[in-house]
PyMOL Python script that loads the backbone (N, CA, C, O; Angstrom):
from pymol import cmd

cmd.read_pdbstr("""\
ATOM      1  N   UNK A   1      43.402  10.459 -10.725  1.00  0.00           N
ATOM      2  CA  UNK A   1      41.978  10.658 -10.572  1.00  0.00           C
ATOM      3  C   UNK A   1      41.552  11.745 -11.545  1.00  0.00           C
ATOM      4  O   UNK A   1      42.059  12.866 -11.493  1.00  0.00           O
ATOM      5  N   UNK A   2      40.503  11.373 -12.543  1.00  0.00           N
ATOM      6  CA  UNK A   2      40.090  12.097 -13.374  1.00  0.00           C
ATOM      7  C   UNK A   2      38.891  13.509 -12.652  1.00  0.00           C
ATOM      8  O   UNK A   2      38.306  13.355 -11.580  1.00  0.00           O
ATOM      9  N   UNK A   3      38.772  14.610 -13.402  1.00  0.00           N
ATOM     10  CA  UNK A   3      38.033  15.628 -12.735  1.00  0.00           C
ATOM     11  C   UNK A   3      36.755  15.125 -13.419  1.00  0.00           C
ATOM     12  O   UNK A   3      35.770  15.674 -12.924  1.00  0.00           O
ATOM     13  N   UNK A   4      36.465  14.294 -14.356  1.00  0.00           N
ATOM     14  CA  UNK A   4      35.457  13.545 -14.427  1.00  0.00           C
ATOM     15  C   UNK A   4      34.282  12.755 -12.950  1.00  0.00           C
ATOM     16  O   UNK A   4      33.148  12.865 -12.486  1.00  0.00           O
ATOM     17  N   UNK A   5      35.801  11.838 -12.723  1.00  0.00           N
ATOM     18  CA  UNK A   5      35.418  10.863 -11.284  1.00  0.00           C
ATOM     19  C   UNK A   5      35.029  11.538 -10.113  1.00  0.00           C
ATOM     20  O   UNK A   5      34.069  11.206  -9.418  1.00  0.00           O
ATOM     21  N   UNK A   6      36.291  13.134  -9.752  1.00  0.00           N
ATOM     22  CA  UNK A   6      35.400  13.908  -8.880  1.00  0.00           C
ATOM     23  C   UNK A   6      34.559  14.123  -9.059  1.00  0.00           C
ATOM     24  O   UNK A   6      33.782  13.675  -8.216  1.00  0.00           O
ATOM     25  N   UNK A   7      34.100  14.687  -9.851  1.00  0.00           N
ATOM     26  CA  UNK A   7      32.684  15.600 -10.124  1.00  0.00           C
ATOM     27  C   UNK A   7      31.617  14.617  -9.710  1.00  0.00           C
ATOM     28  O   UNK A   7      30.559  14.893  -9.144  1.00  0.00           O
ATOM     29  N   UNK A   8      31.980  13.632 -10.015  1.00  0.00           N
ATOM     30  CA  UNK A   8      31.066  12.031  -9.643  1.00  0.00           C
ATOM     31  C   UNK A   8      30.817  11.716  -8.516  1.00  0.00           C
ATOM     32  O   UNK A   8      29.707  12.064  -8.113  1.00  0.00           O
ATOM     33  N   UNK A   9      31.443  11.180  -7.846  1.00  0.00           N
ATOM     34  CA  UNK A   9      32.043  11.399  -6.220  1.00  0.00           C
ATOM     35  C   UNK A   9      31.188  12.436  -5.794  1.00  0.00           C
ATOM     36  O   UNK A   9      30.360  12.023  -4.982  1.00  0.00           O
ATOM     37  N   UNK A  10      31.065  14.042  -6.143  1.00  0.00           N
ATOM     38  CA  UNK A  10      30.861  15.453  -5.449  1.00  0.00           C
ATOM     39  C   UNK A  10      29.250  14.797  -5.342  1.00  0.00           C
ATOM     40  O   UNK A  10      28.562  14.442  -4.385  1.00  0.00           O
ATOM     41  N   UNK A  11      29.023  14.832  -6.857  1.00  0.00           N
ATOM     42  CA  UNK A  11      27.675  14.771  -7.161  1.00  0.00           C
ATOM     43  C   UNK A  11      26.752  13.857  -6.453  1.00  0.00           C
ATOM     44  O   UNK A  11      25.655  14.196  -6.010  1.00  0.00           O
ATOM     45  N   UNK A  12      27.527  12.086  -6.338  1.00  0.00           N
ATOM     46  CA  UNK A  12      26.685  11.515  -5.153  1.00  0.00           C
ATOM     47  C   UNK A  12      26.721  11.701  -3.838  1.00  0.00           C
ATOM     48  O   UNK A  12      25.868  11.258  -3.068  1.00  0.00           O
ATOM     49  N   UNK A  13      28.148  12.662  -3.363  1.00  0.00           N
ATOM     50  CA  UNK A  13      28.034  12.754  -1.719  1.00  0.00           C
ATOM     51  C   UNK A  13      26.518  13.896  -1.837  1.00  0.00           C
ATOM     52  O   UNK A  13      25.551  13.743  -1.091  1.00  0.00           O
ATOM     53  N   UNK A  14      26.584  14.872  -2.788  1.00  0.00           N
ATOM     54  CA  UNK A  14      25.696  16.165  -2.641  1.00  0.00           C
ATOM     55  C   UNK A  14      24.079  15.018  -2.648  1.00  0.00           C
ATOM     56  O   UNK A  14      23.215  15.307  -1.821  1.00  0.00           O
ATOM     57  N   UNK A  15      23.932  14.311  -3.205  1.00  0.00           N
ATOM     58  CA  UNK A  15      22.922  13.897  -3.528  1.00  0.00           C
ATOM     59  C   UNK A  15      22.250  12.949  -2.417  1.00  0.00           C
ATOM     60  O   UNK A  15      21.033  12.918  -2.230  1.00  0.00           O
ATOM     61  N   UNK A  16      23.246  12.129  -1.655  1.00  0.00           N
ATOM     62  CA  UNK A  16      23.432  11.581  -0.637  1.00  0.00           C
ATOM     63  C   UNK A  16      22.712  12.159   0.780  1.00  0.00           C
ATOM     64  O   UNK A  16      21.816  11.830   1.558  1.00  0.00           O
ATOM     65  N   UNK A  17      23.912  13.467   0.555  1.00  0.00           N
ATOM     66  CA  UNK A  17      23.380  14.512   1.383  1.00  0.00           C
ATOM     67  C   UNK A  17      21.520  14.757   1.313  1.00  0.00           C
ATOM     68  O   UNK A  17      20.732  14.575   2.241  1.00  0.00           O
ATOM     69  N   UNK A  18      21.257  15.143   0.128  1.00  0.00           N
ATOM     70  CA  UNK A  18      19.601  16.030   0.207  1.00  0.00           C
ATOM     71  C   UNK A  18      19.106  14.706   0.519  1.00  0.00           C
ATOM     72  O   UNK A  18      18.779  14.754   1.705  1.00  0.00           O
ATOM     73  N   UNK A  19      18.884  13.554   0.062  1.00  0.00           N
ATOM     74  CA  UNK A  19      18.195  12.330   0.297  1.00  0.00           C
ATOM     75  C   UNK A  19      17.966  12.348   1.684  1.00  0.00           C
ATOM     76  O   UNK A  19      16.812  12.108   2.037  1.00  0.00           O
ATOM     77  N   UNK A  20      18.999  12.633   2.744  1.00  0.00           N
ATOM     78  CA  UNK A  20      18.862  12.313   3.781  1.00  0.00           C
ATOM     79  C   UNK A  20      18.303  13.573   4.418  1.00  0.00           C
ATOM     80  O   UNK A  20      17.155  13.438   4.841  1.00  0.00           O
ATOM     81  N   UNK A  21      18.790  14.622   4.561  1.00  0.00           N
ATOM     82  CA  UNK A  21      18.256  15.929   5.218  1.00  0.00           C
ATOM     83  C   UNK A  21      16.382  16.147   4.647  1.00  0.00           C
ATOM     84  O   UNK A  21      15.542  16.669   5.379  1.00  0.00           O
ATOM     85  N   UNK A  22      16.174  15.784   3.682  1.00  0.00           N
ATOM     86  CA  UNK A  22      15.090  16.083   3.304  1.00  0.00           C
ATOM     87  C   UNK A  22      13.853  16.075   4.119  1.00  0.00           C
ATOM     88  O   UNK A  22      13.251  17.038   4.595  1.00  0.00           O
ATOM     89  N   UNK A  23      13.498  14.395   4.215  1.00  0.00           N
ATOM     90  CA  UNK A  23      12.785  14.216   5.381  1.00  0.00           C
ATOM     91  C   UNK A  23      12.475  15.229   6.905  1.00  0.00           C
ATOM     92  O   UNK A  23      11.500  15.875   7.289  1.00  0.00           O
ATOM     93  N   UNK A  24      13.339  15.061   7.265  1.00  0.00           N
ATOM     94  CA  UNK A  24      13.782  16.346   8.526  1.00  0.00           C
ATOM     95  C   UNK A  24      13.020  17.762   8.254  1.00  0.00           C
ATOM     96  O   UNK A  24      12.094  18.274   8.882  1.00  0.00           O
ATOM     97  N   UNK A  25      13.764  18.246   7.039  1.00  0.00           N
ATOM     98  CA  UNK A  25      13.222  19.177   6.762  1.00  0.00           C
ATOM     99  C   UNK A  25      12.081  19.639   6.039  1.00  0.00           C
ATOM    100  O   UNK A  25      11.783  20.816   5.840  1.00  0.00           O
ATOM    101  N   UNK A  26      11.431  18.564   5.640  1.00  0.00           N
ATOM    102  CA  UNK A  26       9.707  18.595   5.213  1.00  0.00           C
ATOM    103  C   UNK A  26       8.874  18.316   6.243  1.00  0.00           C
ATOM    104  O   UNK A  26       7.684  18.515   6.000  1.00  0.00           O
ATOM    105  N   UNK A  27       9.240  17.778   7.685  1.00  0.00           N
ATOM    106  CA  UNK A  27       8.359  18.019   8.744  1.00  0.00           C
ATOM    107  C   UNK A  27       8.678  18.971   9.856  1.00  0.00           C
ATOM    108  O   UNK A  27       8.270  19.070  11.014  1.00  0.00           O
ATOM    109  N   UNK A  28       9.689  19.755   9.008  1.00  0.00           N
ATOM    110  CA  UNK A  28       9.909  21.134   9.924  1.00  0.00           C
ATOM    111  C   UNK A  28       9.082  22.262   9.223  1.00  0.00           C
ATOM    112  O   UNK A  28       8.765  23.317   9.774  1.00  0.00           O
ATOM    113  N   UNK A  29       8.746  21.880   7.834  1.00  0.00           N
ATOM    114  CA  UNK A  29       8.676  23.092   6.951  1.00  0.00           C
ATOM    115  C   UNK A  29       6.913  22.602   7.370  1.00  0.00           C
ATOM    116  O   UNK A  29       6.198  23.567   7.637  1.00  0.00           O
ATOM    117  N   UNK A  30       6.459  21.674   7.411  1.00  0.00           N
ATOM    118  CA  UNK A  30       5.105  21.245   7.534  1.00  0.00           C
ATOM    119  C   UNK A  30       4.623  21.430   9.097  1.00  0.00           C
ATOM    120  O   UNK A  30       3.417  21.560   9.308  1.00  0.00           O
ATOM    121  N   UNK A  31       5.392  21.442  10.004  1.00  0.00           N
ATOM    122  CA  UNK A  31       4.940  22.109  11.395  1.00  0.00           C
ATOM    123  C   UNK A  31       5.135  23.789  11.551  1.00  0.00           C
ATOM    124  O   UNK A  31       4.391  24.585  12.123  1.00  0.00           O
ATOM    125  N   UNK A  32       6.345  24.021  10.869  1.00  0.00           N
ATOM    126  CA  UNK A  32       6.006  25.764  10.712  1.00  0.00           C
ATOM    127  C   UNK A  32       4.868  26.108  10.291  1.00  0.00           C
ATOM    128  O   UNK A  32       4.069  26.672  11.039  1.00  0.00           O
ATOM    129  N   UNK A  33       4.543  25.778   8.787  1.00  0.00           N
ATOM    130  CA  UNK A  33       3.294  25.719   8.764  1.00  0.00           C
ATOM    131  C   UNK A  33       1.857  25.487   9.094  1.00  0.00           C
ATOM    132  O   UNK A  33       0.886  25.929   8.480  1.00  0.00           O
ATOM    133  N   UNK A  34       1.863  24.935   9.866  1.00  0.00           N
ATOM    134  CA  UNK A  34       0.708  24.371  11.019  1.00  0.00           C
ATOM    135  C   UNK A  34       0.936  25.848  12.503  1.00  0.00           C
ATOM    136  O   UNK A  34       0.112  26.408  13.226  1.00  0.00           O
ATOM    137  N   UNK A  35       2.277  25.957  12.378  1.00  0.00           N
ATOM    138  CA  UNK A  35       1.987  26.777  13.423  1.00  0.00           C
ATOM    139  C   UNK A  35       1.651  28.088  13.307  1.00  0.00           C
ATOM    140  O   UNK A  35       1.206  28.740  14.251  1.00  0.00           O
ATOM    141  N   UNK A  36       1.921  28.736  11.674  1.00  0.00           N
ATOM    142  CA  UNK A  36       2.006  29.610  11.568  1.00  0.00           C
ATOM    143  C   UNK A  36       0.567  30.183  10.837  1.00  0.00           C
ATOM    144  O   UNK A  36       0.273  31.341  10.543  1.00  0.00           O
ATOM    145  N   UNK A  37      -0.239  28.876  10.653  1.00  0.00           N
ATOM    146  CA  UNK A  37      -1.587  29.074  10.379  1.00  0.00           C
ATOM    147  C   UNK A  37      -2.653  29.060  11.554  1.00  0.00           C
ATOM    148  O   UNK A  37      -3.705  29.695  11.485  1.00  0.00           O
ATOM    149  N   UNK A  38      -2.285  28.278  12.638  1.00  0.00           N
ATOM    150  CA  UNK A  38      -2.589  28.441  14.561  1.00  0.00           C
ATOM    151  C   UNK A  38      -2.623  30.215  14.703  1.00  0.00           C
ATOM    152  O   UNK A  38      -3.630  30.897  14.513  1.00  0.00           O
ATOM    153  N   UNK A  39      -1.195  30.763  15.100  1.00  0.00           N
ATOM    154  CA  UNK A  39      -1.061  31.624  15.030  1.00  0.00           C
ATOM    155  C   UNK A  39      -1.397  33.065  14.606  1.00  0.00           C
ATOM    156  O   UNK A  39      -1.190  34.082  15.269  1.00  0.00           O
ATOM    157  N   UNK A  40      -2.243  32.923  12.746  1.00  0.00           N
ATOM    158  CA  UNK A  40      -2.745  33.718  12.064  1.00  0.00           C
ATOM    159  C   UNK A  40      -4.469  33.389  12.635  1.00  0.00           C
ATOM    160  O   UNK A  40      -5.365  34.211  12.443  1.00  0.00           O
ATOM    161  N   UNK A  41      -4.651  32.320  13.204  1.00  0.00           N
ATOM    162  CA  UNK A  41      -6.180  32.104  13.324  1.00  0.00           C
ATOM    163  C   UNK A  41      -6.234  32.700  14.689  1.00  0.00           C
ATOM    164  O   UNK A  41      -7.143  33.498  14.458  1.00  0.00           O
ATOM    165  N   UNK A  42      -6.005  32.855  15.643  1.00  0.00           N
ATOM    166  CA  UNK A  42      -5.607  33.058  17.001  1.00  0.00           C
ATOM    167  C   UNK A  42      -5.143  34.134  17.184  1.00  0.00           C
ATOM    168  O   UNK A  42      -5.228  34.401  18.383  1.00  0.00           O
ATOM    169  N   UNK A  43      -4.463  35.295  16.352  1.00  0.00           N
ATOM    170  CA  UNK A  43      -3.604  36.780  16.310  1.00  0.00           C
ATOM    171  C   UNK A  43      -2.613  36.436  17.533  1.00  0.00           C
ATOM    172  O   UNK A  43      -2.022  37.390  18.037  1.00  0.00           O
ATOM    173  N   UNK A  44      -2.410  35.280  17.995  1.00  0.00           N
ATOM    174  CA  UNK A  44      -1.122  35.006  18.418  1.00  0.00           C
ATOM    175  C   UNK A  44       0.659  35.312  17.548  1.00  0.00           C
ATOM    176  O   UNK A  44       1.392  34.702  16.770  1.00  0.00           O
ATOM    177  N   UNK A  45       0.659  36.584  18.273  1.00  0.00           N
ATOM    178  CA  UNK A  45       2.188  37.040  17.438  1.00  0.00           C
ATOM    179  C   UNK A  45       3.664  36.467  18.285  1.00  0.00           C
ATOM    180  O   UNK A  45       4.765  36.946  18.011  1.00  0.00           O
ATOM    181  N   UNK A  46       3.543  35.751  18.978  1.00  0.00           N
ATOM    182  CA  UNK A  46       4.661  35.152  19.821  1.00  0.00           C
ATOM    183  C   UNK A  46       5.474  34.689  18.859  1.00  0.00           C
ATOM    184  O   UNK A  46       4.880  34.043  17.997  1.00  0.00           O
ATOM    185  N   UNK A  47       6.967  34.833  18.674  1.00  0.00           N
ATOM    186  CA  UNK A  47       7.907  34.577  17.883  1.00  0.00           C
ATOM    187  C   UNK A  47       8.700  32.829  18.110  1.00  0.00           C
ATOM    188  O   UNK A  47       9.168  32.006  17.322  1.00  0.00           O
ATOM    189  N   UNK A  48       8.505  32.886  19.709  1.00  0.00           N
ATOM    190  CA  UNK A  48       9.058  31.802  19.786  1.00  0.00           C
ATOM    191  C   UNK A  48       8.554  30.482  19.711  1.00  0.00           C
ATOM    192  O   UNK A  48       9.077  29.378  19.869  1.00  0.00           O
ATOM    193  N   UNK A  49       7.196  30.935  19.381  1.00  0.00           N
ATOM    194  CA  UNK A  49       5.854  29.822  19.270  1.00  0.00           C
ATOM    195  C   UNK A  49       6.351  28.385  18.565  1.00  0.00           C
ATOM    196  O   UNK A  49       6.364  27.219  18.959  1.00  0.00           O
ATOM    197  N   UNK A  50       6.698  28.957  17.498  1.00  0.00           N
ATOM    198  CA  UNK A  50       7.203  27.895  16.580  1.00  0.00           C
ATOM    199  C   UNK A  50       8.516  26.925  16.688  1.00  0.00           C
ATOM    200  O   UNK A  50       8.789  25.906  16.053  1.00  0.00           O
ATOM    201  N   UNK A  51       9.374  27.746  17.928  1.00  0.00           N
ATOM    202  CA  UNK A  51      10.475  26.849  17.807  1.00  0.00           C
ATOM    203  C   UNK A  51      10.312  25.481  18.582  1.00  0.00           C
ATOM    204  O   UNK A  51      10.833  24.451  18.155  1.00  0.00           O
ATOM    205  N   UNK A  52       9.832  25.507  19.324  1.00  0.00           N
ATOM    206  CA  UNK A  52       9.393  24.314  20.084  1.00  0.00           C
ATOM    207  C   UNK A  52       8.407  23.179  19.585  1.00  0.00           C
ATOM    208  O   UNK A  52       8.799  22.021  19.730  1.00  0.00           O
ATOM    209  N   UNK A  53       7.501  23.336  19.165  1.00  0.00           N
ATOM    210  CA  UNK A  53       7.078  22.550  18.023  1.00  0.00           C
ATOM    211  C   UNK A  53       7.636  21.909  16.603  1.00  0.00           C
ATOM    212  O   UNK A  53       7.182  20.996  15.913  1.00  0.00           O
ATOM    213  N   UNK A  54       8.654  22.645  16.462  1.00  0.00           N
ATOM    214  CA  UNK A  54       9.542  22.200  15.356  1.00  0.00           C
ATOM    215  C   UNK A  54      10.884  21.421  15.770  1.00  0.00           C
ATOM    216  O   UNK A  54      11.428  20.705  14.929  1.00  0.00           O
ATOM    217  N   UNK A  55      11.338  21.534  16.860  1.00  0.00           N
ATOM    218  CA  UNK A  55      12.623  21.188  17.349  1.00  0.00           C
ATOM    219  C   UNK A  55      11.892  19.516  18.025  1.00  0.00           C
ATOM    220  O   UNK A  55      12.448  18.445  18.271  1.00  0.00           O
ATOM    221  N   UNK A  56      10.989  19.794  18.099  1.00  0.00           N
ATOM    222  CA  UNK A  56       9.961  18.550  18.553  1.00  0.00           C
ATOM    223  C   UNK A  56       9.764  17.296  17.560  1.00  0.00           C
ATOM    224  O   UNK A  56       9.994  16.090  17.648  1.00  0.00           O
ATOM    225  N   UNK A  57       9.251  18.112  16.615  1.00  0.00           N
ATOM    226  CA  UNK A  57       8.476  17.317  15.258  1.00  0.00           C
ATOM    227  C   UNK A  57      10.618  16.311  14.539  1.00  0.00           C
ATOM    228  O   UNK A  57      10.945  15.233  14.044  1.00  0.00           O
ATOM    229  N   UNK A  58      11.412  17.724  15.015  1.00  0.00           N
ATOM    230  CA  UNK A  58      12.741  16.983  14.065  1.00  0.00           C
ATOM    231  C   UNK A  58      13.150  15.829  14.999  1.00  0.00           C
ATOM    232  O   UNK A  58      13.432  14.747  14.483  1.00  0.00           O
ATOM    233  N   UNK A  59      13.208  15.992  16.455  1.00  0.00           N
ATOM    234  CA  UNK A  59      13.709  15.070  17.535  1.00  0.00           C
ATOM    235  C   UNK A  59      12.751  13.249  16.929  1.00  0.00           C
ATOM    236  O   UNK A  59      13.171  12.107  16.746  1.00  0.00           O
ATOM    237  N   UNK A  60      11.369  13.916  16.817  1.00  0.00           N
ATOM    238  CA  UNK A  60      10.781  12.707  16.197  1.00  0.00           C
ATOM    239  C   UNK A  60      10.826  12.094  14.918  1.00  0.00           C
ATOM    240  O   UNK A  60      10.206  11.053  14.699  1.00  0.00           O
ATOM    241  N   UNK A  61      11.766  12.872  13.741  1.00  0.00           N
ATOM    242  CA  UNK A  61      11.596  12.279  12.492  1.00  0.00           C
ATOM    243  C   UNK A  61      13.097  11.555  12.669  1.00  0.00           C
ATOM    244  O   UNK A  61      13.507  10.691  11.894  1.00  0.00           O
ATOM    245  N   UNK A  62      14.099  12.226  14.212  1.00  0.00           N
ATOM    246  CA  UNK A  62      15.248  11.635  14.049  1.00  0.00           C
ATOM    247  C   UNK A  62      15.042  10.157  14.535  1.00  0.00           C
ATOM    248  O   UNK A  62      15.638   9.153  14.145  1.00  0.00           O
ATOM    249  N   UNK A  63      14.229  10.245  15.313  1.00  0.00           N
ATOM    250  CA  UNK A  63      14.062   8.717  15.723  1.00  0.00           C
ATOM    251  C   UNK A  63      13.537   7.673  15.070  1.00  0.00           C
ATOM    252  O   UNK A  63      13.772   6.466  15.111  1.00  0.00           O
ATOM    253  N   UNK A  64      12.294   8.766  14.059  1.00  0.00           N
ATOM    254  CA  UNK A  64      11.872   7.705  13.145  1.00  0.00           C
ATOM    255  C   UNK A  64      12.434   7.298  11.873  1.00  0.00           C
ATOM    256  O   UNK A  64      12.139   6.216  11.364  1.00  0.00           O
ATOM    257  N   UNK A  65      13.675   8.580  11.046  1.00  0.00           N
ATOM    258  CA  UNK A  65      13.925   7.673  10.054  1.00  0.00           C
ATOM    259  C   UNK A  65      15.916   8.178  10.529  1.00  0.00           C
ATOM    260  O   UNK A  65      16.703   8.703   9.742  1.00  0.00           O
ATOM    261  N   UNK A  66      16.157   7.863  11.716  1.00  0.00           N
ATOM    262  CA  UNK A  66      17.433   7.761  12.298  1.00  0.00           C
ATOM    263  C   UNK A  66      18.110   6.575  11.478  1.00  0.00           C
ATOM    264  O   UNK A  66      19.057   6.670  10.698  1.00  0.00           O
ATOM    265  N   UNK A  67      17.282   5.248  11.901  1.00  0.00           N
ATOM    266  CA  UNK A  67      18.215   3.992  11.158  1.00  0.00           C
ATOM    267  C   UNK A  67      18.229   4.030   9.680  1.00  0.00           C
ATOM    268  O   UNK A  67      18.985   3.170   9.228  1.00  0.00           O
ATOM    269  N   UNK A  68      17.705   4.666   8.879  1.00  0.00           N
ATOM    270  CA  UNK A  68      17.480   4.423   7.598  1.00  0.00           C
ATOM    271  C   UNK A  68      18.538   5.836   6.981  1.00  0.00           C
ATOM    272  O   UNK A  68      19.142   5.796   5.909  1.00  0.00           O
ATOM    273  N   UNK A  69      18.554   6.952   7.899  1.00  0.00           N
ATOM    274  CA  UNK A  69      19.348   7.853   7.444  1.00  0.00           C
ATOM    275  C   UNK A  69      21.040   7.665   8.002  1.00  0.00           C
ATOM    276  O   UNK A  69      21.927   8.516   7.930  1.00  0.00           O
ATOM    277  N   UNK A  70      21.146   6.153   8.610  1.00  0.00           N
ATOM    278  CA  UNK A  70      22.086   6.093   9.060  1.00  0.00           C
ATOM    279  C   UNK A  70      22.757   4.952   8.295  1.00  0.00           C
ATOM    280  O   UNK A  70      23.937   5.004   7.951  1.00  0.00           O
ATOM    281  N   UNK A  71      21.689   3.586   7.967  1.00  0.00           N
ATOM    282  CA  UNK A  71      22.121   2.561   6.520  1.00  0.00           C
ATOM    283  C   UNK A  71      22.188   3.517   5.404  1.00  0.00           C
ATOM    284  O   UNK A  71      22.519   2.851   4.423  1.00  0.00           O
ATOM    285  N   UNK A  72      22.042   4.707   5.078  1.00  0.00           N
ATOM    286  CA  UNK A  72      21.951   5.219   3.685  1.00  0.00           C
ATOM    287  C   UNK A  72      23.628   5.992   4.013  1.00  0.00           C
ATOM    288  O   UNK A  72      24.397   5.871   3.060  1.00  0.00           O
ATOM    289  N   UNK A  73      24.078   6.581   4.989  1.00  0.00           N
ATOM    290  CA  UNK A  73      25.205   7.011   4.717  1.00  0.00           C
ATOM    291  C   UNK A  73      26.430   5.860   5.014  1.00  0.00           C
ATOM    292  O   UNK A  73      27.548   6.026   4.527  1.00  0.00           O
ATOM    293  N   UNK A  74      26.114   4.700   5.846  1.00  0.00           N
ATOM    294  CA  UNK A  74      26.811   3.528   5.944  1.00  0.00           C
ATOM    295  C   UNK A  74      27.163   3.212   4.927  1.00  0.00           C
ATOM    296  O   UNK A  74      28.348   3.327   4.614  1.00  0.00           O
ATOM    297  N   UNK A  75      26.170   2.679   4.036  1.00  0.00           N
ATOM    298  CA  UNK A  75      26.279   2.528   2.589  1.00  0.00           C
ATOM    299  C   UNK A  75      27.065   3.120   1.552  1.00  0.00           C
ATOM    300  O   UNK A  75      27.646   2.493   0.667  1.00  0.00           O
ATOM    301  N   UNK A  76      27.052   4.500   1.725  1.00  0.00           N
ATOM    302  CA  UNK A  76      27.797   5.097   1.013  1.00  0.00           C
ATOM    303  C   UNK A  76      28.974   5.120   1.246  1.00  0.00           C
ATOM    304  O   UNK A  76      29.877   4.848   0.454  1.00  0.00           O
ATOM    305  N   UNK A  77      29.107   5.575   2.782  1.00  0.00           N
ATOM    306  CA  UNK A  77      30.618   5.130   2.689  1.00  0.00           C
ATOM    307  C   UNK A  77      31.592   4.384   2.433  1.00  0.00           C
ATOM    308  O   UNK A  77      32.727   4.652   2.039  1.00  0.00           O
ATOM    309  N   UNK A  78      30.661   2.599   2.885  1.00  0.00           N
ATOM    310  CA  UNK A  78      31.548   1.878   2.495  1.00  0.00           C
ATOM    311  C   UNK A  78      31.809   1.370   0.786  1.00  0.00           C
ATOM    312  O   UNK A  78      32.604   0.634   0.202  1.00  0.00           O
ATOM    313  N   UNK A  79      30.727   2.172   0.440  1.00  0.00           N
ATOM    314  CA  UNK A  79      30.824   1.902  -1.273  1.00  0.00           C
ATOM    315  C   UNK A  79      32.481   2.938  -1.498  1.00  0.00           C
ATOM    316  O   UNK A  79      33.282   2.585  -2.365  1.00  0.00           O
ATOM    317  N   UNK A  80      32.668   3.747  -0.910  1.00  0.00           N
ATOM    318  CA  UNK A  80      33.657   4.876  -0.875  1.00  0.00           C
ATOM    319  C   UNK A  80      35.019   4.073  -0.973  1.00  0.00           C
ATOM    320  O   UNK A  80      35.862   3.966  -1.864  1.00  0.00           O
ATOM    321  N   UNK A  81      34.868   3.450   0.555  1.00  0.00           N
ATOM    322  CA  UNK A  81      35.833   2.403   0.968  1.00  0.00           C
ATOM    323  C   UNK A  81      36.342   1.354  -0.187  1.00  0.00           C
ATOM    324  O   UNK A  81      37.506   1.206  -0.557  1.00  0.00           O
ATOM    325  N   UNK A  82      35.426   0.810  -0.562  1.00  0.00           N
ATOM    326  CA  UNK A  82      35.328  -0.585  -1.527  1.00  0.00           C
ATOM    327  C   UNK A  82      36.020   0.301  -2.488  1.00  0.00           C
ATOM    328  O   UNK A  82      37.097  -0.267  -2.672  1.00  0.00           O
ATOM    329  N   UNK A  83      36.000   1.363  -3.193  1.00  0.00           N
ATOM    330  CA  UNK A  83      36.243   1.377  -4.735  1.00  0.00           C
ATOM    331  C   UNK A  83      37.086   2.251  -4.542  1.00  0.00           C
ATOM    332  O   UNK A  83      37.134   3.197  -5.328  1.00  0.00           O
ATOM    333  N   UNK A  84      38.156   2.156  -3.229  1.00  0.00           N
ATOM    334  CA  UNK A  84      38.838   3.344  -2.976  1.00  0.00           C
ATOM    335  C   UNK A  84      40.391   2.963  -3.834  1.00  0.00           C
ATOM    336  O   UNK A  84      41.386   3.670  -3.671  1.00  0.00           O
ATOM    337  N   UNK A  85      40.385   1.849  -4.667  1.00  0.00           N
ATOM    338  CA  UNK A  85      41.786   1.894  -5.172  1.00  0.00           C
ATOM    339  C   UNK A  85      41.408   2.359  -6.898  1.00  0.00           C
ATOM    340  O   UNK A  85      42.291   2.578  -7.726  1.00  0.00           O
ATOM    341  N   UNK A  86      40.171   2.428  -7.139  1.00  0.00           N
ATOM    342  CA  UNK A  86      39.393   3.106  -8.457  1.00  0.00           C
ATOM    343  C   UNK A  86      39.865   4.895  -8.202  1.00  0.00           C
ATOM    344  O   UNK A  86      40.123   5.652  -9.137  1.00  0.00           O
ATOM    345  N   UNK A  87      39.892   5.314  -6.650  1.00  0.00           N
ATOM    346  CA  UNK A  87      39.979   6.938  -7.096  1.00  0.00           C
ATOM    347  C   UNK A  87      41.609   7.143  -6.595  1.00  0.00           C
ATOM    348  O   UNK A  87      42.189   8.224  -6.702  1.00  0.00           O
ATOM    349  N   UNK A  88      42.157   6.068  -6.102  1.00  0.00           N
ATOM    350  CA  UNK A  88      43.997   6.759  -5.700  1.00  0.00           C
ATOM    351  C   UNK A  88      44.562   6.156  -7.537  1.00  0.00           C
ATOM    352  O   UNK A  88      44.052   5.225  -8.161  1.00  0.00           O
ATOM    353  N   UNK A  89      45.638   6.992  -7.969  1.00  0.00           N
ATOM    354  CA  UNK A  89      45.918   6.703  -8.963  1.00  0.00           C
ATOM    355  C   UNK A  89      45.722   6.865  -9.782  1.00  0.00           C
ATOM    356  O   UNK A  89      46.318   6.281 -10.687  1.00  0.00           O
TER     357      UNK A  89
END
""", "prot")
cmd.dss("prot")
cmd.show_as("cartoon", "prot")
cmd.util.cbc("prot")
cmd.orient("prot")
């Protein structure tokens, strides 16, 4: 196995990776924000304000893009699988 092919390999699991976390974390970063503009309008300084609304908003993006973040790592893996006599050797 060439340090070429790793680096290849690294690069689509890493890439794999953000594709999927992303989502998640643009409607966490977009309800912090919502809450933290509530909060500044309101002089509501409660710390824990935000966690519940956010742990909320992720429970719902898991459900909504659950199957699609779950065919996207299926996929990959078995592409892993398939071309696994390309990286022994």
């Amino acid at each position: 196995m060439s340090s070429e092919l790793v680096l290849t390999l690294a690069e689509r699991g890493i890439f794999t990776i953000l594709l999927i976390t992303v989502p998640l974390l643009l409607l966490a970063l977009a309800v912090g924000l919502l809450v933290s503009i509530f909060q500044a309008t309101t002089q509501i300084q409660e710390q824990t304000l935000a966690f519940i609304p956010k742990i909320l908003a992720v429970l719902l993006g898991l459900v909504f893009f659950g199957p699609w973040m779950l065919t996207t790592i299926v996929e990959f893996t078995s592409n892993l699988y398939m071309n696994i006599n390309q990286y022994i050797g």
